[in-house]
N, C-alpha and C positions, 0 to 999 in steps of 0.2 A: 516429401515422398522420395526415395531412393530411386535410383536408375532402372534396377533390378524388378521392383514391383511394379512402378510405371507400365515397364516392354509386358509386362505380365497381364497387366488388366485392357493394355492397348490391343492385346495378342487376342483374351478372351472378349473384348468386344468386337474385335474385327470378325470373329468368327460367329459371335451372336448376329454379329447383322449380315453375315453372307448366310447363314441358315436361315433367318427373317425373310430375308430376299428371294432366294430360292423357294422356303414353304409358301409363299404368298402368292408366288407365280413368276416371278419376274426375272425369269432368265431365258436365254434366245429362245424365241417365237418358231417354233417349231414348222416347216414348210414340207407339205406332200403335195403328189399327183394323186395322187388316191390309197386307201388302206380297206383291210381287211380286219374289222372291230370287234371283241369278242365281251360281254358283259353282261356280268353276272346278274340272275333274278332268283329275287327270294319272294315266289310265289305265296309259299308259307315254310314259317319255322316253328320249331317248338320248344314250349315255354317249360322250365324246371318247378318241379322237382322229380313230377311224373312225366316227360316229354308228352303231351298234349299240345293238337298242332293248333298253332297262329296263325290263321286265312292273312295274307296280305293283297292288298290291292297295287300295281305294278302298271308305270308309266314309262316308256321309253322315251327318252329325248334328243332328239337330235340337232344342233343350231352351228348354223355356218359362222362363225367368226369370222371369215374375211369380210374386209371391208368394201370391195370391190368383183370379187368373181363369185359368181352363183358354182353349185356342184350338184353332182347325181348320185341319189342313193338308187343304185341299182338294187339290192338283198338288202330284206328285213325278215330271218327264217327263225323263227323261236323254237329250239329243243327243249325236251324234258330232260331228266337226270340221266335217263341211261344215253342220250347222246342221239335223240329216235325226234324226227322231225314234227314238230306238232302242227304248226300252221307259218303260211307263207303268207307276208303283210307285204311286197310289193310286186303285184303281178306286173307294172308295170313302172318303172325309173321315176322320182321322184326328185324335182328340182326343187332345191333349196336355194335364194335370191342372198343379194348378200345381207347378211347380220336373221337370217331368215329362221325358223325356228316350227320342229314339226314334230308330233309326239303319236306314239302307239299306246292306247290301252287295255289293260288287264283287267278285269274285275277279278275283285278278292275272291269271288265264289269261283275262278277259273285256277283250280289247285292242280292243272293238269300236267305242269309243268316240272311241280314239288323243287325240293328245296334245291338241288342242283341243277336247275332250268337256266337258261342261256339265251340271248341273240346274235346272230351273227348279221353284223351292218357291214354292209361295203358300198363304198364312196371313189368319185373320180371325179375332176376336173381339167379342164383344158389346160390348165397350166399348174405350178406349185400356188397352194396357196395354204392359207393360214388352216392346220389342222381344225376341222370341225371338234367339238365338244359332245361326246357320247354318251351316255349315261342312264340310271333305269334308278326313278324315284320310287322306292316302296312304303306303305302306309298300312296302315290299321288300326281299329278300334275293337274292343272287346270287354265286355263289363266295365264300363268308363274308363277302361285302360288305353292309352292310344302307343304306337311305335311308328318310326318313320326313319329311314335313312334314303343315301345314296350310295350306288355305286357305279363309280368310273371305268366307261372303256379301257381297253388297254387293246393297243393295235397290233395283232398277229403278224399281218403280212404286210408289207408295203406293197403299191402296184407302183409302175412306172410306163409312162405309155411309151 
């Protein structure tokens, strides 16, 4: 093999395995005092060719990844589409222990939400610690049809104490 194709295949594997890397998760561990979490719920969507809506059932999840400090979910507020507050899931601050793991749920038949529906999570800890993991499992079945995804927080605001 020449010099030239060598640098070349070295060049595209080095980049294969730093995209491997990164897609897999494994780049700096991310540290907060607290955030402001914003993720998306797909209470129901609809199916083609005539949009005909898909009831989904919707689980919120929340788990502390650190391995050592607990943290507070102060807000758990679910909006519907137009951005109009539907129901508030913690009237009062909710510790999470570490590696701890606490979920909200939806029933399918709760389409109050519709397809632009939302939670807003906010979280604090006494110190920086390992960003908790946010997310909102949706599920369905219909005529032995089933669908299921997730989808990932994404952190609005940062707090700092």
């Amino acid at each position: 093999m020449n010099h030239p194709t060598f640098c070349r295949i070295t060049h595209v594997s080095f980049l294969v395995l730093i995209c491997t890397a990164s897609c897999l998760g494994f780049e700096d561990q991310k540290l907060s005092q607290g955030q402001t979490v914003y993720v998306s719920v797909y209470s129901n969507i609809f199916t083609a060719p005539r949009a005909i809506p898909f009831s989904l059932e919707a689980t919120l999840i929340i788990r502390n990844t650190d391995m050592s400090e607990s943290l507070r979910v102060t807000t758990i507020d679910f909006y519907d589409t137009e951005g109009k507050l539907v129901k508030r899931f913690a009237e009062t601050p909710l510790v999470l222990q570490p590696l701890e793991t606490k979920y909200i749920y939806l029933p399918g038949k709760n389409a109050a939400g519709g397809l632009g529906a939302n939670f807003i999570v906010r979280w604090t800890a006494a110190r920086e610690i390992n960003v908790p993991i946010v997310e909102c499992l949706m599920i369905g079945t219909k005529s032995g049809q089933g669908i299921s995804f997730i989808s990932a927080g994404m952190a609005i605001k940062e707090h700092a104490r």
